[in-house]
C-alpha positions, 0 to 999 in steps of 0.5 A, spaced: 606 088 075 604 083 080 597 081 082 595 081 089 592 075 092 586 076 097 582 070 101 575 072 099 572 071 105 576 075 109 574 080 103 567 078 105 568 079 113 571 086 111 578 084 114 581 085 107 588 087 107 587 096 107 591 094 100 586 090 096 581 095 098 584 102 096 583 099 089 582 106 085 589 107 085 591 101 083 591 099 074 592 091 073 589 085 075 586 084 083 585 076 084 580 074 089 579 066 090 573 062 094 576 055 095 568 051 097 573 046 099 571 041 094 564 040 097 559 036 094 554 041 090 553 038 084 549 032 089 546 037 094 542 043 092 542 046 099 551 046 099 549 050 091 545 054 095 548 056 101 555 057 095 550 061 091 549 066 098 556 067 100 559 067 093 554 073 091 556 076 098 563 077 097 562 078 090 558 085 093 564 086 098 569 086 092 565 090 088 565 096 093 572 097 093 571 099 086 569 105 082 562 103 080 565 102 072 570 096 073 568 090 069 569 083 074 571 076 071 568 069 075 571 064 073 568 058 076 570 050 075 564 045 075 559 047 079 563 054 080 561 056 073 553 055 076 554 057 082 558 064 079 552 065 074 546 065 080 551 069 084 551 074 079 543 074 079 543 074 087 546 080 087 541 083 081 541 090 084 548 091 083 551 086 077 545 090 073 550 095 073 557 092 072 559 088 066 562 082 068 565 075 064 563 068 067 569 064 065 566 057 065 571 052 065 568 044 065 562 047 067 555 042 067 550 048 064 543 045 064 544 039 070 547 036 075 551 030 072 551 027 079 544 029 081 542 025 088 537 029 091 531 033 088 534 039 091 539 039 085 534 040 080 530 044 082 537 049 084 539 048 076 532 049 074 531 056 077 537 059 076 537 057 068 529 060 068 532 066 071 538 066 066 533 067 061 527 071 064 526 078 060 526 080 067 533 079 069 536 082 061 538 087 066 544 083 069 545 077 064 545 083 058 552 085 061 555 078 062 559 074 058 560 067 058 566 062 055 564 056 056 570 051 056 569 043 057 574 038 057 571 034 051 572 026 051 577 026 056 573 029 062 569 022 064 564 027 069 563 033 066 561 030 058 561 034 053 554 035 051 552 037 058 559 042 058 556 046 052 552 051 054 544 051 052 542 052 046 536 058 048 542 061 051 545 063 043 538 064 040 537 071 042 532 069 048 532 076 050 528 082 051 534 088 051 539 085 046 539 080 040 543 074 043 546 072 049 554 073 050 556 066 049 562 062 047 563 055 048 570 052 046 572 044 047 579 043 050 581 038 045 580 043 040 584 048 042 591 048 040 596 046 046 590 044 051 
């Protein structure tokens, strides 16, 4: 099978290849990529939040092409894997019917490691509220999260601050026993 590879924001801008969209017809796996460009988010919260909107807006323009059923997989690197997890509550209406996994690979979960700017910390403050808001169980019910941090070796991203909070695990919810969440360090995943 080959996968095909489109540029998430022409999916967003609606100039996606006729082929990416006709995808009813397609069985496997579609890739979608948002390259922010390594831009600083982790040191401003307006980078994060203007991240947060266009990344919900091509999460939406991808999800139309698909039968309202089809599960999606965010994977976000760093402060990819906040910035997916505040897309999906951005997009409330929509990811409350879509199962989703968020594959957060060195991802700082509860705040930046970088922090220069109040901005930040209010950013990480109110998308880790809402993660946990009983009034948002209808989308984070339906997600997943793996969690993976580079361990000793990743000198930014430091393993306490890669694994997710603990009130995500503890069955914090109105609609489910637990959050979906695995955590894994990359040193101790065999060959990593």
């Amino acid at each position: 099978e080959t996968a095909r590879r489109v540029d998430a924001r022409r999916a967003a801008s609606g100039d996606a290849p006729e082929e990416a969209t006709d995808a009813r017809e397609h069985v496997g796996v579609d890739w979608f990529t948002l390259d922010f460009n390594e831009e600083l988010s982790a040191f401003h919260g307006a980078v994060a939040r203007r991240q947060t909107e266009f990344a919900a807006l091509a999460i939406e323009q991808v999800l139309a092409a698909y039968p309202p059923s089809t599960p999606v997989i965010i994977a976000g690197h760093s402060m990819g894997g906040v910035v997916a997890r505040a897309a999906l509550l951005e997009i409330k209406g929509i990811a409350a019917s879509v199962d989703a996994t968020v594959v957060a690979i060195a991802t700082p979960h509860e705040k930046s490691p970088a922090a220069t700017q109040p901005a930040i910390a209010r950013f990480y403050e109110r998308t880790n509220r809402a993660w946990v808001d009983a009034n948002n169980a209808d989308v984070t019910s339906r997600v997943a999260m793996v969690s993976v941090g580079g361990g000793d070796a990743d000198r930014q991203v430091r393993p306490a601050r890669a694994k997710p909070p603990t009130a995500w695990t503890n069955g914090i919810g109105r609609r489910r026993e637990s959050f979906n969440v695995t955590h894994a360090v990359a040193g101790s995943i065999p060959g990593a």
